[in-house]
Each structure stands twice: as structure tokens, then as C-alpha cells.
C-alpha positions in Angstrom: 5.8 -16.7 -13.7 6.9 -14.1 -15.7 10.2 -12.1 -15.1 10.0 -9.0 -13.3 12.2 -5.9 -11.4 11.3 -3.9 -8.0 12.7 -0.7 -7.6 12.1 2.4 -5.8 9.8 5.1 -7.6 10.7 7.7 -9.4 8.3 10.8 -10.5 8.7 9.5 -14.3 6.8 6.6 -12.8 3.6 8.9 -12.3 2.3 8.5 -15.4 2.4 5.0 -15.4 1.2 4.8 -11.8 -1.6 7.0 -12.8 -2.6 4.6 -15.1 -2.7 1.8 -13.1 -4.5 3.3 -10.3 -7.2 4.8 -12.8 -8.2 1.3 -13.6 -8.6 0.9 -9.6 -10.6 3.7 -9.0 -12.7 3.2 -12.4 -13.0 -0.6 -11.9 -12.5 -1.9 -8.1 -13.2 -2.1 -4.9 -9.4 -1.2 -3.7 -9.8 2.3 -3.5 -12.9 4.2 -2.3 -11.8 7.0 -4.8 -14.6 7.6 -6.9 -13.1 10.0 -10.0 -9.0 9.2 -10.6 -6.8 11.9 -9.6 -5.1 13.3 -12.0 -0.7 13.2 -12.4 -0.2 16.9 -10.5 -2.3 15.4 -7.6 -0.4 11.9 -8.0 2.7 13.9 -8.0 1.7 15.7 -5.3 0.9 12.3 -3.0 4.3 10.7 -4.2 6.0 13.9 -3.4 4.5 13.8 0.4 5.2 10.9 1.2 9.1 9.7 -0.4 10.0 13.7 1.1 8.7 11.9 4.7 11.4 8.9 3.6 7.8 6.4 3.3 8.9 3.8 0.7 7.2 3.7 -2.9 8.2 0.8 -4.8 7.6 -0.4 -8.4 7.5 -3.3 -10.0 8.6 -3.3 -13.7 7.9 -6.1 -16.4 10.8 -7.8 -19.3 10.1 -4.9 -21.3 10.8 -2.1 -18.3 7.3 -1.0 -18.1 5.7 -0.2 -14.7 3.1 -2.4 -14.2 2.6 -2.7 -10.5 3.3 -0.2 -7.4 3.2 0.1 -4.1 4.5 2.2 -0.9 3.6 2.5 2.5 2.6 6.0 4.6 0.6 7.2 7.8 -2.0 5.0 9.2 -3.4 8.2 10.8 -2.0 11.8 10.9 -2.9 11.7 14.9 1.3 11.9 16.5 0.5 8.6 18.5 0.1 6.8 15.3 3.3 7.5 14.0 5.2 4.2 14.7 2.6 2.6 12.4 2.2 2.3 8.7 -0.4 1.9 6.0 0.3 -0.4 3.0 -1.1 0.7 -0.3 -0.6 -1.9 -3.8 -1.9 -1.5 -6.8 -1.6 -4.2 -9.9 -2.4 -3.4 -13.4 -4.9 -6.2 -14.3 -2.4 -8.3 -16.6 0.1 -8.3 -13.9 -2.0 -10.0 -11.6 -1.6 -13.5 -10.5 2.0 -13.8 -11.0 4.0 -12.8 -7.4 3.8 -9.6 -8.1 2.1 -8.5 -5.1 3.8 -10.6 -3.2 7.3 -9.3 -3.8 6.2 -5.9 -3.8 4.5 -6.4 -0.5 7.5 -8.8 1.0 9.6 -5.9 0.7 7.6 -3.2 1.9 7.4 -4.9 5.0 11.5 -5.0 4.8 12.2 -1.8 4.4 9.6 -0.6 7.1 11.0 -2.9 9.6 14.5 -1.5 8.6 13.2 2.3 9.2 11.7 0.8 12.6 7.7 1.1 12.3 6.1 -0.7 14.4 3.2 -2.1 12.9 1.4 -2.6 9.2 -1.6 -1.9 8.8 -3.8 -2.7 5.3 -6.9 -1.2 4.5 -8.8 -3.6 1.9 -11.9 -2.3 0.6 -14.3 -4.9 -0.3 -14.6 -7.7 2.1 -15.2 -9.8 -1.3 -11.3 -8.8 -2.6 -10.2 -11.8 -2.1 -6.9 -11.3 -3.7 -5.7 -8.7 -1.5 -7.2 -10.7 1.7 -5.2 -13.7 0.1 -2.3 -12.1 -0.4 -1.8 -10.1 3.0 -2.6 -13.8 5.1 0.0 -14.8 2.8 3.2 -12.8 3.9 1.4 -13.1 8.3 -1.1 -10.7 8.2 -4.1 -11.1 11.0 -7.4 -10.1 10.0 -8.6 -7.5 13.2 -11.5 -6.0 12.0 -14.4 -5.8 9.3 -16.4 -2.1 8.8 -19.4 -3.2 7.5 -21.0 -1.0 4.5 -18.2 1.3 5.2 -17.7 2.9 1.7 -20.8 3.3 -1.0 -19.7 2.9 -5.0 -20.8 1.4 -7.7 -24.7 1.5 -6.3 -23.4 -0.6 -3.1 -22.1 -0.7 -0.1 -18.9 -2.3 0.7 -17.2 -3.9 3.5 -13.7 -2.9 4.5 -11.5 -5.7 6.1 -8.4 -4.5 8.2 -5.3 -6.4 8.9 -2.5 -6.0 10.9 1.4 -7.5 10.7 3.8 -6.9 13.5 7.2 -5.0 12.7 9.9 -4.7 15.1 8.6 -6.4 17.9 5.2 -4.7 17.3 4.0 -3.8 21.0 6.3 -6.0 22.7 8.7 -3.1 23.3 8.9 0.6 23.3 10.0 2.0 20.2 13.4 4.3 20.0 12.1 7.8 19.8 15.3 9.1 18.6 15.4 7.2 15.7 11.8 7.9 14.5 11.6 6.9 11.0 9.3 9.4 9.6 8.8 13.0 10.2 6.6 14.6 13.5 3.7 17.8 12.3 
């Protein structure tokens, strides 16, 4: 395994995140995204979501470059929703296979259950991505769901696989509405 550092995000990350997540979009399954956004819309996202408190992690190699990311935000924009989270994690290929993912993801479940969300939710596209499936059952995720044919890109359709991992409690008992982690519309 080679040596690596998580840290929070920063916007000098974009580029570098960019990057990464062009690869995804260009070459995956990950992200139904069919043409990358550029770094003022990446800004943009980043921006909404660390100004909402969401974390947005990075994973840095020896050498200090970016070569993983991920963060967590909304599941839905609905106000009902808004004890639970989405998890979003993005490798550039060479980082792969080495715990990345699973650090990043082990502590974007920390920090959410230290802000007091309720429950994870992961979005896989590609019923077939067996990494990410891998890697969610991994840290306790449940599979709860398959949309079949869900998204259409590269000339098929793909499956997405949803998965769930209890935070707090989960449903067990009623959140504290005074301490809402994120921000109400």
C-alpha cells in the first residue's frame, strides 16, 4: 500500500478534482454525467455544498498531489430528507486498489455521524461497478435497491444499485432538530 494523506478540500483542489472526475464522466459508469463540467461549475458545486458545512475530503499521494476525493451532500432537496446524506468518491485510476476509498469513505461516514445525519445513502451507477459495490459492503453498507436501465451512456443502459448505512441510530430515534447539521431552503 502506498502512503497517503486525507484532508479537507480546499478550492485549489478544483483543478485537480476536475481532473479526476473528467476521467469519470469520460470513462465510467460512476457518474451519469455525460460531458465534464468545467472548474467554474466544479467551483460552483464545492462552493454549495462546504458553505452548507457537507464534508469534502481529499486524499493526497507521497508527492502531495490530489489523487482521490470525496464529500457527502443532500440525498434529496425535498426538507424531509434532510437528516440524510449522499456519498460521492471519486479515484483517479492509478489510485485505485490501494485503501484509498476506503479511508476516504471510513471517514466520511465519521464526520457525518459527528454532524448527526441520520443515514448514508450511495448512489452506484452501474450494477456491474463492482469496486464501489465492494467497497461500500466493506465499511456495512446494505444493498436496498437496484433501478434497472436507469441511466443510458455509452450506447447502454445501466443499472443503478443503492445502498444504505445507518448513522446515529438511523431510524431508531428521532433526530435533534435543533442541532440540524445542514442548512433548511
Amino acid at each position: 500500500m502506498s502512503a497517503f494523506t486525507l484532508r479537507e478540500a480546499s478550492l485549489a483542489d478544483i483543478p485537480a478534482i476536475c481532473r479526476i472526475y473528467e476521467h469519470a464522466v469520460l470513462h465510467g459508469t460512476a457518474t451519469y454525467e455525460l460531458v465534464p463540467p468545467d472548474e467554474t461549475e466544479m467551483t460552483a458545486r464545492f462552493l454549495g455544498l462546504t458553505r452548507q458545512d457537507y464534508p469534502y475530503l481529499v486524499a493526497c499521494d507521497a508527492a502531495g498531489e490530489v489523487v482521490a476525493y470525496a464529500y457527502a451532500g443532500p440525498f434529496r432537496a425535498r426538507p424531509a430528507y434532510r437528516w440524510s446524506v449522499e456519498d460521492s468518491i471519486y479515484l483517479a485510476p492509478e489510485a485505485q486498489g490501494q485503501g484509498i476509498g476506503t479511508a476516504l469513505l471510513g471517514r466520511l461516514l465519521e464526520l457525518c455521524q459527528a454532524k448527526g445525519f441520520r443515514q448514508m445513502i450511495a448512489v452506484i451507477g452501474g450494477a456491474d461497478n463492482h469496486g464501489s459495490i465492494r467497497l461500500h459492503e466493506k465499511l456495512g453498507f446494505a444493498r436496498i435497491g437496484l433501478f434497472e436501465g436507469s441511466g443510458f451512456k455509452f450506447g447502454r443502459w445501466i443499472d443503478t444499485v443503492l445502498m444504505q448505512y445507518p448513522l446515529n441510530g438511523g431510524k431508531s430515534t428521532l433526530p435533534d432538530e435543533s442541532v440540524y447539521p445542514g442548512t433548511l431552503s
